[in-house]
C-alpha positions in Angstrom: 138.7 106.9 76.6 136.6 103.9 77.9 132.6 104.3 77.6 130.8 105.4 80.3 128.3 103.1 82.2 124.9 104.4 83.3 122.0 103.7 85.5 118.9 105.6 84.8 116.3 104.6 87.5 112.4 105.1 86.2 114.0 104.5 83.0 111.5 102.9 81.3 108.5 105.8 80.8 108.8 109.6 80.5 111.8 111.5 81.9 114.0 108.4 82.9 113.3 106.7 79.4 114.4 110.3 77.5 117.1 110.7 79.7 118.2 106.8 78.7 117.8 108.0 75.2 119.6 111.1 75.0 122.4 109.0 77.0 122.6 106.3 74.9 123.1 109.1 71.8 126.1 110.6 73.3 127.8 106.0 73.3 127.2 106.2 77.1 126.0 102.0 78.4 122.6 102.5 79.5 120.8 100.4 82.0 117.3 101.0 83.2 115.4 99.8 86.2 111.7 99.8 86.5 108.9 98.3 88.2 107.7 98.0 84.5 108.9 95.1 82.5 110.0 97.7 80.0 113.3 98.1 81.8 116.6 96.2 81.6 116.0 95.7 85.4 112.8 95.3 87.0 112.7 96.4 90.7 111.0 98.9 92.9 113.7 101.3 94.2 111.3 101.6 97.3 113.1 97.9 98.3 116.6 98.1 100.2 117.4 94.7 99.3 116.4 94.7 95.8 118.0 98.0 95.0 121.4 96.3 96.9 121.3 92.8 95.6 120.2 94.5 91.4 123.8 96.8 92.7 126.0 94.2 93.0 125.0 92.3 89.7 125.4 95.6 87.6 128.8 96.2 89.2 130.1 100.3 89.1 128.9 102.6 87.3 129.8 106.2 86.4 126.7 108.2 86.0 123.4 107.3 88.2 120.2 109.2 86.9 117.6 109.1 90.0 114.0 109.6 87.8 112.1 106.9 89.4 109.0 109.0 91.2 105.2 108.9 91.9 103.0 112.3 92.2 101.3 110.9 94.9 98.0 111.6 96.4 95.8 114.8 95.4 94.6 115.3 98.7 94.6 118.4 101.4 97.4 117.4 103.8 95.2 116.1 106.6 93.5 114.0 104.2 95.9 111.7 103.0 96.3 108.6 105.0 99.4 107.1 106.5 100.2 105.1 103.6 99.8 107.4 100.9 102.4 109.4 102.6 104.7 106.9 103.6 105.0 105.6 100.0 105.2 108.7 98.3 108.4 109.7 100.5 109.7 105.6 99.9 109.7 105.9 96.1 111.1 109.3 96.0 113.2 110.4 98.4 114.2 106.4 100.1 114.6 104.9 96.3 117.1 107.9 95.5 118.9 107.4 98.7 119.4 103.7 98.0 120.5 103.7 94.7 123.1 106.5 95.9 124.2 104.7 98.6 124.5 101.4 97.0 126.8 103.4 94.1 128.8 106.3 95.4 131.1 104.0 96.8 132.1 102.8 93.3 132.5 106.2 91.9 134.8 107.6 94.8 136.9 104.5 93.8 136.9 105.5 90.4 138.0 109.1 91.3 134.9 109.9 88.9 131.2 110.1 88.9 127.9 111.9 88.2 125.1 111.6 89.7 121.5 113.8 88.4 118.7 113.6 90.8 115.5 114.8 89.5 113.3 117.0 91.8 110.9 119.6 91.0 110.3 123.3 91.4 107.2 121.8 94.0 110.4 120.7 96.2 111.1 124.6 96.2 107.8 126.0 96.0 105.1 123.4 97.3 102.2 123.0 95.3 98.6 123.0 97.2 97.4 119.2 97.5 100.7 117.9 96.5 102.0 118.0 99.9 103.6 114.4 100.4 105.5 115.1 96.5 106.5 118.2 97.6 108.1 117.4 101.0 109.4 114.7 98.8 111.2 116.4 96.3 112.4 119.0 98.6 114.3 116.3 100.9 115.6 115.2 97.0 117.3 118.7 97.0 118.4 119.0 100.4 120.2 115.9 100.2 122.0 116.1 96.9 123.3 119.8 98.8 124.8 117.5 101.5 126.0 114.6 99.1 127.5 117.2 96.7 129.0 118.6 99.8 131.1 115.3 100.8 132.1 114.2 97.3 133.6 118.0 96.5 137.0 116.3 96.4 136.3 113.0 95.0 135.9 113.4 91.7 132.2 112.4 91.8 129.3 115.2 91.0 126.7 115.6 92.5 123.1 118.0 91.2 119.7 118.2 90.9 117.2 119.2 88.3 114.0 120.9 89.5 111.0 120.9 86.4 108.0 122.3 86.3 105.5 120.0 85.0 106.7 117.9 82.2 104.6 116.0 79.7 104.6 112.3 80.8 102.4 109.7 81.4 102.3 111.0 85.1 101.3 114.4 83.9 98.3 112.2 82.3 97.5 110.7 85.4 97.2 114.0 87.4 93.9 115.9 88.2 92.6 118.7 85.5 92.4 120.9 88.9 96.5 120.4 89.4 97.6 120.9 86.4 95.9 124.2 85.4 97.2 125.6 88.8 100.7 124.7 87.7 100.4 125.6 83.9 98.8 128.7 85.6 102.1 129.8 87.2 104.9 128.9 84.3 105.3 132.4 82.4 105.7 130.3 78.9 102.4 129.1 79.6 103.5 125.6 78.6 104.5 122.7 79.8 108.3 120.9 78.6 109.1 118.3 77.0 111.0 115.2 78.0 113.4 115.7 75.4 114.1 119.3 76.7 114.7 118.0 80.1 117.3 115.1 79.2 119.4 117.7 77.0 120.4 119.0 80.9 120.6 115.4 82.1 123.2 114.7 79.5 125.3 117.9 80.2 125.1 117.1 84.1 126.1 113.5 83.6 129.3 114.7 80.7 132.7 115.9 81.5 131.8 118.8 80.1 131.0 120.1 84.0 133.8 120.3 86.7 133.1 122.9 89.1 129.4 122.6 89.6 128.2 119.7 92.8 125.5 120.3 94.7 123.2 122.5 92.4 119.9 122.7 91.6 118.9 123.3 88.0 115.7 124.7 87.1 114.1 123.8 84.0 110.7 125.4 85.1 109.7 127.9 81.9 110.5 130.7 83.5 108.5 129.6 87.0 111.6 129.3 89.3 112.0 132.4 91.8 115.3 131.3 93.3 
């Protein structure tokens, strides 16, 4: 059996570098991309033409992790300004739809593919001032419905994964105010840990699963009501 080839985007800090990790564990070929220098690649998935030009030099792959994301701004939804919005919605909903349209073409080819787009339980729920995020993360999950939708047949898989909060360095980043309202609403009354989260990355992106495209997979604590 040949070994796999990944591209973990946001791979080079919390849930994209433990989902690299946990990858790299089970022999898959990682490759990050990152707007940090600690990636193998360094672009911002925001940019069409970098995302399409850095496709073409890594060639196919057969499993694409979508973790590159931004929180956004903490801010009642009339107070956030065009460009707060605008680039919330680029990094994590555009970035995902480039790097899926830049590689699904090689996977149908191959007959075989998985693809793991991580969302969040605020794409289901909403969180109060995390409006742009949220809207965000909840056109993450209506789109990997659709993708999963047209790929059925092809071979190539298609889910999300919706957390609750997660400790990384965006979790550091966020206002006390945020984060007790969401630690609030988890029944464990904790938050996860990366390592917890790239367990189900892993199992997504193996051949392990056949007849699941098009899911969403909560890893919430016990916070997800549907």
């Amino acid at each position: 059996m040949s070994r796999k080839k990944a591209l973990v985007t946001g791979g080079a800090s919390g849930l994209g570098l433990a989902s690299a990790q946990r990858l790299r564990a089970d022999d898959v070929e990682v490759i990050t991309i990152d707007t940090s220098s600690d990636a193998d690649i360094r672009i911002d998935v925001s940019d069409s033409a970098a995302v399409e030009s850095m496709a073409k030099k890594v060639g196919a792959v057969d499993i694409l992790v979508n973790s590159a994301g931004i929180l956004g701004p903490f801010e009642f939804l009339w107070e956030i300004n065009n460009e707060q919005w605008a680039r919330t919605l680029a990094v994590n909903l555009n970035g995902t739809f480039y790097t899926c349209k830049a590689f699904v073409p090689g996977m149908i080819q191959k007959g075989w593919g998985r693809i793991v787009n991580i969302a969040s339980i605020a794409g289901k729920e909403g969180n109060p001032k995390f409006s742009a995020y949220s809207a965000s993360k909840a056109a993450v999950i209506g789109m990997t419905k659709s993708i999963g939708k047209e790929l059925a047949t092809t071979g190539v898989l298609v889910n999300a994964i919706a957390p609750s909060v997660i400790t990384t360095p965006m979790v550091d980043a966020t206002p006390q105010e945020g984060m007790e309202y969401i630690r609030s609403r988890i029944p464990m009354k904790r938050f996860g840990r990366p390592e917890e989260l790239a367990e189900l990355v892993a199992w997504l992106a193996s051949e392990k699963v056949g007849f699941s495209t098009g899911a969403v997979y909560d890893i919430s604590g016990g916070r997800a009501t549907y």
